[in-house]
C-alpha positions as CSV (number, residue, x, y, z in Angstrom):
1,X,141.3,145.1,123.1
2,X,140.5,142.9,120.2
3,X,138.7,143.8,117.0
4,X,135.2,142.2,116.7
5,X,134.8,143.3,113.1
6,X,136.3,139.8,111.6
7,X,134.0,138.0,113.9
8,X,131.1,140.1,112.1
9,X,132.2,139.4,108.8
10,X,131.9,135.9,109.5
11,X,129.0,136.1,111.2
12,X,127.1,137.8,108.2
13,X,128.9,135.4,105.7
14,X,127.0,133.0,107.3
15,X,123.2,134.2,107.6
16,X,123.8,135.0,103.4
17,X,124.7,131.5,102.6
18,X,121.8,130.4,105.2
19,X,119.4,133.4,103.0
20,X,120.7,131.6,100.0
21,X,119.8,127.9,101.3
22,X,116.5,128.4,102.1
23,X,115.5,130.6,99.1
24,X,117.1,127.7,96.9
25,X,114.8,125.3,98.9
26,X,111.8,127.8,98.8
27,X,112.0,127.2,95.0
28,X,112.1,123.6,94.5
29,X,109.1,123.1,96.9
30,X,106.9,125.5,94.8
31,X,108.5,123.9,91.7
32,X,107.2,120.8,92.9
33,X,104.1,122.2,93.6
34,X,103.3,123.5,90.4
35,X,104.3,120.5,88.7
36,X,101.8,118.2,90.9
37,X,99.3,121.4,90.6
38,X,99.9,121.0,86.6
39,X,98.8,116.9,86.7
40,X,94.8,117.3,87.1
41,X,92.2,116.9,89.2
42,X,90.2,115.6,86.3
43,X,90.3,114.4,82.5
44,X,88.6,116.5,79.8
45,X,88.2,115.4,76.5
46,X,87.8,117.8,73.5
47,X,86.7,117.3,70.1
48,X,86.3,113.7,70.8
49,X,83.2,113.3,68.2
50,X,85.4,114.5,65.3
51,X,87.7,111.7,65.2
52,X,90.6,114.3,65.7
53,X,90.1,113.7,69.8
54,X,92.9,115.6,72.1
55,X,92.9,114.7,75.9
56,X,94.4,117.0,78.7
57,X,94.4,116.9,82.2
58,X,92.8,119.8,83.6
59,X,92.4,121.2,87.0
60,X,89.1,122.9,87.6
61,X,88.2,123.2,84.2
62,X,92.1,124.4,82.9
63,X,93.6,122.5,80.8
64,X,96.8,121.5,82.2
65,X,99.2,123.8,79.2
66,X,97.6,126.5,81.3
67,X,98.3,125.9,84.5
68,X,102.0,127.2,84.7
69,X,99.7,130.6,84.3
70,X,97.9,130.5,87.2
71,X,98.7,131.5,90.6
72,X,99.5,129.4,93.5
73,X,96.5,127.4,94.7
74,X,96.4,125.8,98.7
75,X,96.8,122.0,98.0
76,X,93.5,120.0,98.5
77,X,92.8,117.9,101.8
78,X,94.7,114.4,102.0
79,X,90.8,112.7,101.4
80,X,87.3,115.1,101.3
81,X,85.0,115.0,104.2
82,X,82.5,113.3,102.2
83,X,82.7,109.6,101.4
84,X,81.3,110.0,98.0
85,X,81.2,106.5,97.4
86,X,77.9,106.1,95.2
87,X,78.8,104.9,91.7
88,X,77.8,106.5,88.8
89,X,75.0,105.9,86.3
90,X,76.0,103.2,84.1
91,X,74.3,105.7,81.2
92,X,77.6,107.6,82.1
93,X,79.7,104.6,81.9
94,X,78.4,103.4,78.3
95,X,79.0,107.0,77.1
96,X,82.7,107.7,78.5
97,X,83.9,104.3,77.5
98,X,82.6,105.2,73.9
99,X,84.2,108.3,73.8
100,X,87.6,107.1,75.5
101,X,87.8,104.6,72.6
102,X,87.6,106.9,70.0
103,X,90.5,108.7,71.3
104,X,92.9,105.8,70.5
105,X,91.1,105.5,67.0
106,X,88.3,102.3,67.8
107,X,85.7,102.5,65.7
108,X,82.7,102.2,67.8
109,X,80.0,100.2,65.4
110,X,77.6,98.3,68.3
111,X,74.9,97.7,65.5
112,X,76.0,94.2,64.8
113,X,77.7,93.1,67.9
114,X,79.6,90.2,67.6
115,X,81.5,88.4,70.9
116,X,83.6,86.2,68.2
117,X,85.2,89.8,66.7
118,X,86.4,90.6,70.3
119,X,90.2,91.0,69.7
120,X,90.9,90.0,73.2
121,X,89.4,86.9,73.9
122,X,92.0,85.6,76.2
123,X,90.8,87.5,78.9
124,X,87.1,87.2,78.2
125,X,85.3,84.3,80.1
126,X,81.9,82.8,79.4
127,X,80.1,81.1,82.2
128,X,77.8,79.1,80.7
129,X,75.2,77.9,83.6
130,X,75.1,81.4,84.9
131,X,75.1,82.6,81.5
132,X,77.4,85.7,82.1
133,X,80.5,86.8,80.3
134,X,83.0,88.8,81.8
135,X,86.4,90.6,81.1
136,X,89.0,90.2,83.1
137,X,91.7,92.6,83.0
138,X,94.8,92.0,85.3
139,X,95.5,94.2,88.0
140,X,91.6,94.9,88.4
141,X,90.6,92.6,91.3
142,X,90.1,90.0,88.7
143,X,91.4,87.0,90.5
144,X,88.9,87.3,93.1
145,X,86.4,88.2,90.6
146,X,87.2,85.0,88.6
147,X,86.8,82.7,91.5
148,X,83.7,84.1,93.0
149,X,82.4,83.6,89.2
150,X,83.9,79.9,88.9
151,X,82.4,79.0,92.7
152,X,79.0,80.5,91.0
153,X,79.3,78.4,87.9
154,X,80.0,75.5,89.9
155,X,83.0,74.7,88.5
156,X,85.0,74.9,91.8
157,X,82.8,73.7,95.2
158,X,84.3,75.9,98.0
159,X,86.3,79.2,97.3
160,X,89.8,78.8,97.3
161,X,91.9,80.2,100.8
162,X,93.2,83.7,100.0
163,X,96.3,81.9,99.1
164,X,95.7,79.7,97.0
165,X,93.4,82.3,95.2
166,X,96.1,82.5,92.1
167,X,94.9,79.2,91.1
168,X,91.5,80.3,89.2
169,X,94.4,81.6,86.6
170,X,94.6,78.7,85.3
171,X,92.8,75.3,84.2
172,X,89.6,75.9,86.5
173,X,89.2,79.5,84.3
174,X,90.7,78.2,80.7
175,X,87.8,76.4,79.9
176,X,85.7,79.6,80.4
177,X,87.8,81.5,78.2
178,X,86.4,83.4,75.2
179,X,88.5,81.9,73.0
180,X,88.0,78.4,74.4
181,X,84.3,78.9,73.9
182,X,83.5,81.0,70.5
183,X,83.8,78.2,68.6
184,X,80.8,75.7,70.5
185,X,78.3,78.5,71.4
186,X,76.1,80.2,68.5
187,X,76.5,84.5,68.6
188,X,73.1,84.4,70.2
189,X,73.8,82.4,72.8
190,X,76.8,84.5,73.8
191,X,74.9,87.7,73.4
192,X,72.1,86.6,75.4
193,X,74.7,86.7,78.2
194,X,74.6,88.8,80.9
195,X,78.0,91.4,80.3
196,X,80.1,93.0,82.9
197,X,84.1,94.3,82.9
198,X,86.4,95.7,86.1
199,X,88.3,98.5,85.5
200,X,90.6,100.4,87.3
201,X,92.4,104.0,87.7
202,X,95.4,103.8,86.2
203,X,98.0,104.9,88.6
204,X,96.6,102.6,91.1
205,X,96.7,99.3,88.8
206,X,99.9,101.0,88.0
207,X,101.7,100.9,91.5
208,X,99.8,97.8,92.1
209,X,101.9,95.9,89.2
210,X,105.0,97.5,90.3
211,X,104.5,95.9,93.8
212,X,103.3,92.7,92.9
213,X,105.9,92.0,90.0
214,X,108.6,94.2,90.7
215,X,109.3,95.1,93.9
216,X,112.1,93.7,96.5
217,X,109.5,93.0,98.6
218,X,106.9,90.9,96.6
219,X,109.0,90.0,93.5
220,X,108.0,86.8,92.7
221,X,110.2,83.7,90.6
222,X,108.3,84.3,87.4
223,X,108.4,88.0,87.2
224,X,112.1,88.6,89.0
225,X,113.9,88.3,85.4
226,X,111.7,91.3,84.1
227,X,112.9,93.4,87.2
228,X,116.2,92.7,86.3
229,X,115.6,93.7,82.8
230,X,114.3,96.7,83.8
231,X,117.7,97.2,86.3
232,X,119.9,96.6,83.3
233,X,118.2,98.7,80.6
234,X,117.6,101.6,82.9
235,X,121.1,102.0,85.0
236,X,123.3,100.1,82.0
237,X,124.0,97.5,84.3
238,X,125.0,94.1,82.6
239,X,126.8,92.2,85.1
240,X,124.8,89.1,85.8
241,X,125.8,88.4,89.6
242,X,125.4,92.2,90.0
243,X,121.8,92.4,89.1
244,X,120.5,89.8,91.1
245,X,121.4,91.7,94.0
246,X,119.3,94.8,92.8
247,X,115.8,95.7,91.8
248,X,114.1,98.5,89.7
249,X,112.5,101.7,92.0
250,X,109.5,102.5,91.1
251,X,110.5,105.6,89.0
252,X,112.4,103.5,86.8
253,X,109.5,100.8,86.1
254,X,107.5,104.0,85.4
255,X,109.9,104.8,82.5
256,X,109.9,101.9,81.6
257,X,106.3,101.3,80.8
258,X,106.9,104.5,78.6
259,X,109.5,103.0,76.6
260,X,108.6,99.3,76.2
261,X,106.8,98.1,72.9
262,X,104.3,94.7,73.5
263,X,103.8,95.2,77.4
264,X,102.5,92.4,78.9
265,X,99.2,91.9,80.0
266,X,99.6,92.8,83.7
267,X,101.0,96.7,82.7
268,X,99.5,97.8,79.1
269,X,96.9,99.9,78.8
270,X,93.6,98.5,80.1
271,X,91.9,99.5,76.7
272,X,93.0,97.0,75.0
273,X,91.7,94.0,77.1
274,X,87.9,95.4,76.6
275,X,85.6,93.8,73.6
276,X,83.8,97.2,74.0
277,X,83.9,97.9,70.0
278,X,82.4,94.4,69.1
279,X,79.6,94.3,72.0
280,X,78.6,96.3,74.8
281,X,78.9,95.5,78.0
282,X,75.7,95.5,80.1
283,X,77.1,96.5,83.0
284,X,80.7,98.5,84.0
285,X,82.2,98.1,87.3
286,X,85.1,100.7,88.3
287,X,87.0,97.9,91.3
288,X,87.0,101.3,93.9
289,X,83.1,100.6,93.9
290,X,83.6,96.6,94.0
291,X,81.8,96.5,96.7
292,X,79.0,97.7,96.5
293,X,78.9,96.9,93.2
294,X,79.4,93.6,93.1
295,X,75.7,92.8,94.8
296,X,74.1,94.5,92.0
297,X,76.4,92.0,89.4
298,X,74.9,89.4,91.3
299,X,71.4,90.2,91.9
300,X,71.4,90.5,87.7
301,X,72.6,87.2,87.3
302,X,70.8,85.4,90.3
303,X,73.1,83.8,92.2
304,X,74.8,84.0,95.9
305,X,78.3,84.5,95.6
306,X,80.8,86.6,97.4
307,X,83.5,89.0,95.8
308,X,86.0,88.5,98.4
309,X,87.0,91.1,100.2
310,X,90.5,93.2,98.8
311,X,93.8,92.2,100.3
312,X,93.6,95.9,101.6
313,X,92.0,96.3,105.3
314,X,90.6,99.5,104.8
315,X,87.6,99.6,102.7
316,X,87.6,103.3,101.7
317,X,89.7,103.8,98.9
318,X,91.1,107.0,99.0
319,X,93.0,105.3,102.2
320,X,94.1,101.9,100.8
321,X,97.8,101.3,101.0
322,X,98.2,101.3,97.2
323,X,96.3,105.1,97.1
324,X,98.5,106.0,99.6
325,X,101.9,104.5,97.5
326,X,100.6,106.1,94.4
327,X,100.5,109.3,96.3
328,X,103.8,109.2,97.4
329,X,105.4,108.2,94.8
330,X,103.9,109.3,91.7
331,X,104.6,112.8,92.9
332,X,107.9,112.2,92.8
333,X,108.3,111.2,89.4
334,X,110.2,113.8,87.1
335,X,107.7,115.7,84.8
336,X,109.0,114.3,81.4
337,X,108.2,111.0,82.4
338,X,104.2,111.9,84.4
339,X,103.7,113.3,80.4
340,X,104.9,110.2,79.1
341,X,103.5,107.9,81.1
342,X,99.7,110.1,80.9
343,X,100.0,109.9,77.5
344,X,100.3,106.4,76.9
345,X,97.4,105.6,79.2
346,X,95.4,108.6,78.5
347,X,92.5,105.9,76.8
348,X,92.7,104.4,80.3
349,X,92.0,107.7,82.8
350,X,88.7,108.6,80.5
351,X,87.3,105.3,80.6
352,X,86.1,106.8,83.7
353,X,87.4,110.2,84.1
354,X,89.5,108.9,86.6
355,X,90.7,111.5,89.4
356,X,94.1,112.4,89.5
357,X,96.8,111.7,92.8
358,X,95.8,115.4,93.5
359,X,92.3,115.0,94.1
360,X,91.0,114.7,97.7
361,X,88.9,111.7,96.6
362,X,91.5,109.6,94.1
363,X,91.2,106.9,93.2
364,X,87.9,107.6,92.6
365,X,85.8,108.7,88.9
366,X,84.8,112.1,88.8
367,X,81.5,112.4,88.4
368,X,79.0,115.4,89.3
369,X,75.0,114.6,89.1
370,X,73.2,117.1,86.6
């Protein structure tokens, strides 16, 4: 009768390698989760007022170096039962813009406000007739803010077809810009303007520029050189005929933003667009509350326009197709590079305490009444 014993050596071979397999697996998920678990809910900022200001991203009031100390947490819900979709104060607005600023090292002196000191006034417009100015940073929704401005102003008759929409870029908005203007308007007449900017969180604009600049399937003529910029820097790549076959993932534009000096104005830091240390803004809108927002911009101004509705079809947006990318994706960046990018754009996530890709209700600001 045969022996069954080399059959049973086998046999357990096997089931130790399996053993092996799936505690190896078992690791890298809960790897993975601490690291997502480690990148916030929320933004604190610390000792802020003192000039020497240090920004972490925390999770439930932890800052984020002491995370890797806490024990395993159930992940949050994909999006929280409640909608939550009532903007915050604008007294809470004014305050974490000022003390987001200060974190990059702005001196925030609002006791003689000057429009002409704005060091961005490219992407400032005055509208005259409506008498509002407003800064428009890319990547915010500011096309379609800029047209429904322009078909206010009267400088355009009918808004522009969706497609066409890319056209308030240039000469119908140059005239209006900042920079354009200072020189034929006194400071009072600009400060007696009606103020607003758009911003918007981070990793959302973030994947939005990716997409719209970068990506195979939306790379467009003017753009498609930088991609393959990106291609060539990141996998050494230098063979022209090569490289217009190929285009940069999304991890490797994230690196990228880390690494490049002089971004343009489509991927730095939001920050730097705003005026906000040469005159206050009268009014900030975050673009996930666009919306509902916008009637309030233009019940302070007085006239009947219409934001047009976001290229998304959803309306909430914790399930917009660029929430859900950043999701995905931003997860699956390596941690080196999440640090890197944070810390570039950390200016950016306190403007409004902007909610991390772990939180049930990102994109949105985190803001708790009382």
């Amino acid at each position: 009768m045969p022996s069954c014993k080399p059959k049973f050596v086998l046999s357990l071979a096997l089931l130790l390698a399996a053993c092996s397999f799936f505690v190896y697996e078992c690791d890298q998920y809960f790897f993975k989760s601490e690291l997502l678990d480690s990148f916030s809910h929320s933004i604190t900022i610390s000792e802020v007022e003192t000039g020497s200001a240090a920004i972490s991203l925390s999770e439930r009031g932890d800052t984020y170096e002491e995370t890797s100390k806490k024990e395993e947490k159930p992940a949050p819900p994909e999006v929280s039962n409640d909608l939550h979709l009532h903007p915050p104060p604008q007294s809470w607005f004014q305050e974490q813009f000022t003390r987001s600023l200060k974190i990059v090292g702005w001196d925030i002196d609002l006791t003689n406000q000057k429009w002409s000191k704005c060091r961005n006034t490219y992407l400032t417009y005055f509208f005259p007739k409506i008498n509002t100015m407003f800064t428009g940073i890319p990547k915010t929704g500011c096309t379609n803010w800029k047209g429904a401005l322009l078909f206010a102003e009267g400088t355009i008759e009918t808004m522009p077809p969706p497609e066409k929409m890319k056209r308030v870029h240039g000469g119908w908005s140059s005239q209006h810009r900042l920079q354009n203007v200072v020189y034929r308007k006194t400071e009072d007449q600009l400060s007696d303007a009606f103020s607003f900017a758009v911003i918007r969180n981070p990793w959302t604009r973030m994947v939005s520029g990716y997409v719209d600049k970068f990506s195979e399937e939306f790379s467009r003529g003017d753009y498609r050189g930088g991609g393959k910029k990106i291609v060539s820097m990141m996998r050494g790549i230098h063979n022209q005929t090569l490289l217009d076959t190929l285009y940069p993932t999304f991890a490797e534009y994230a690196e990228w933003l880390t690494i490049k000096n002089g971004l343009d104005r489509h991927f730095s830091p939001q920050y730097k667009a705003l005026c906000y240390d040469k005159h206050k803004y009268d009014f900030i809108v975050p673009l996930e509350y666009s919306g509902v927002m916008s009637k309030k911009v233009w019940g302070k101004i007085n006239v009947n326009a219409t934001l047009y509705s976001s290229y998304e079809r959803v309306s909430d947006p914790r399930k917009q197709s660029t929430t859900l990318k950043a999701k995905e994706w931003v997860s699956k960046l390596p941690s080196d590079v999440l640090e890197k990018v944070y810390a570039k754009f950390k200016a950016d996530f306190a403007l409004a305490n902007y909610s991390n890709v772990t939180h049930p209700d990102f994109p949105l600001p985190l803001y708790q009444e009382g």
